[in-house]
C-alpha positions in Angstrom: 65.8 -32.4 32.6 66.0 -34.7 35.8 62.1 -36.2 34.7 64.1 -37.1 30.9 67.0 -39.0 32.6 64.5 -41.0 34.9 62.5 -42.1 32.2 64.4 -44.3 30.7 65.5 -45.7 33.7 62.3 -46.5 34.8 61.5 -48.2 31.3 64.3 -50.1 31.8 63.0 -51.3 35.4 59.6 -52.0 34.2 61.4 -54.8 31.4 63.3 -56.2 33.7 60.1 -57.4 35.6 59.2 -60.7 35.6 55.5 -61.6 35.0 54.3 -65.5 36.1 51.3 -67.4 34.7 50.2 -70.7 33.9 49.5 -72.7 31.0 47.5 -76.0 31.5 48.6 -75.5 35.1 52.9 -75.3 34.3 54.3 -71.8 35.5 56.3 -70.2 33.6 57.5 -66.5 33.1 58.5 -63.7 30.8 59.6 -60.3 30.5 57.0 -59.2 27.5 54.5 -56.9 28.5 52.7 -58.1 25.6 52.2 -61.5 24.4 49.6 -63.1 21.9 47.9 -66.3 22.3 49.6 -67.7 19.5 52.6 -66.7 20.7 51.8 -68.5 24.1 51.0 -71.6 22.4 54.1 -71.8 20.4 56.4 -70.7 23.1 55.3 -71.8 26.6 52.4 -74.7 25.7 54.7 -76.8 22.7 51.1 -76.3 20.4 50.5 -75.6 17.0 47.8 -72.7 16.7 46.5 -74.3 13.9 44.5 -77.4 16.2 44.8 -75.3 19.1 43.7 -72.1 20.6 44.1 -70.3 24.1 41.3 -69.6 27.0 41.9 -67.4 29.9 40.6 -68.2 33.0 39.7 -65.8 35.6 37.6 -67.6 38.5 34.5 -68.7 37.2 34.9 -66.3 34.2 36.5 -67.7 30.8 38.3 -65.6 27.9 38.2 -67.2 24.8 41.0 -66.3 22.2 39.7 -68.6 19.4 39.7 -66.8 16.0 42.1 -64.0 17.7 45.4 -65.8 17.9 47.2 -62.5 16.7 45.5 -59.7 19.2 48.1 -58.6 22.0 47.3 -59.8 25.7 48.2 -57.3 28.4 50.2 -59.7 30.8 50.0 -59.5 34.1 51.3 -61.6 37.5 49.0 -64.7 38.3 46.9 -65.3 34.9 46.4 -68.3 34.2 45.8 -69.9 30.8 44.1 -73.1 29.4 44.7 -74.8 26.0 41.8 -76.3 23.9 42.1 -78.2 20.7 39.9 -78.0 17.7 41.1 -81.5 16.2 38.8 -84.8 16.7 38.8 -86.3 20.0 40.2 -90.0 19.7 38.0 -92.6 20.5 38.9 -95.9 21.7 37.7 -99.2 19.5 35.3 -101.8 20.8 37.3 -104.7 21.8 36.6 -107.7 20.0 
C-alpha cells in the first residue's frame, strides 16, 4: 500500500519540474513533458506554423520537424530549438 501512496506523490514531483531550452537562442521553460513543434512555435517563438516550422539542434546533428508539426517531443533540460520559415526571402531593390 505504501508503493500506491508514493506514486502519486512522485507524479506530482516530476510536473513540478522545470525543463529549460532555447528557441532562436531565447530560454525559456515549461512544465510539459510533452510539447509539439507547433505548439513551440505558437507559444514560445510568436510563429505561425503555417510559414514556419521547428529544427532541433543537437551539436553538429539537426532534427527537422517540417511536415510533423503535430508529433509529441520528449522535452528534456538543455535542447535547443531553431525556427525556419518556408515563405519567400525578401530581397532588396536595385537602387535607382
Amino acid at each position: 500500500m505504501e508503493t500506491q501512496q508514493q506514486a502519486p506523490e512522485a507524479a506530482a514531483k516530476d510536473r513540478g519540474h522545470e525543463i529549460h531550452f532555447t528557441v532562436d537562442g531565447e530560454p525559456y521553460e515549461t512544465l510539459e513533458r510533452e510539447l509539439t513543434p507547433n505548439e513551440i512555435l505558437r507559444k514560445y517563438a510568436g510563429k505561425d506554423p503555417a510559414t514556419h516550422y521547428l529544427v532541433q539542434i543537437q551539436g553538429e546533428h539537426r532534427i527537422s520537424y517540417q511536415g510533423k508539426g503535430d508529433e509529441p517531443i520528449k522535452m528534456h533540460n538543455g535542447m535547443r530549438f531553431q525556427v525556419i520559415s518556408t515563405g519567400p526571402t525578401p530581397v532588396s531593390a536595385p537602387a535607382p
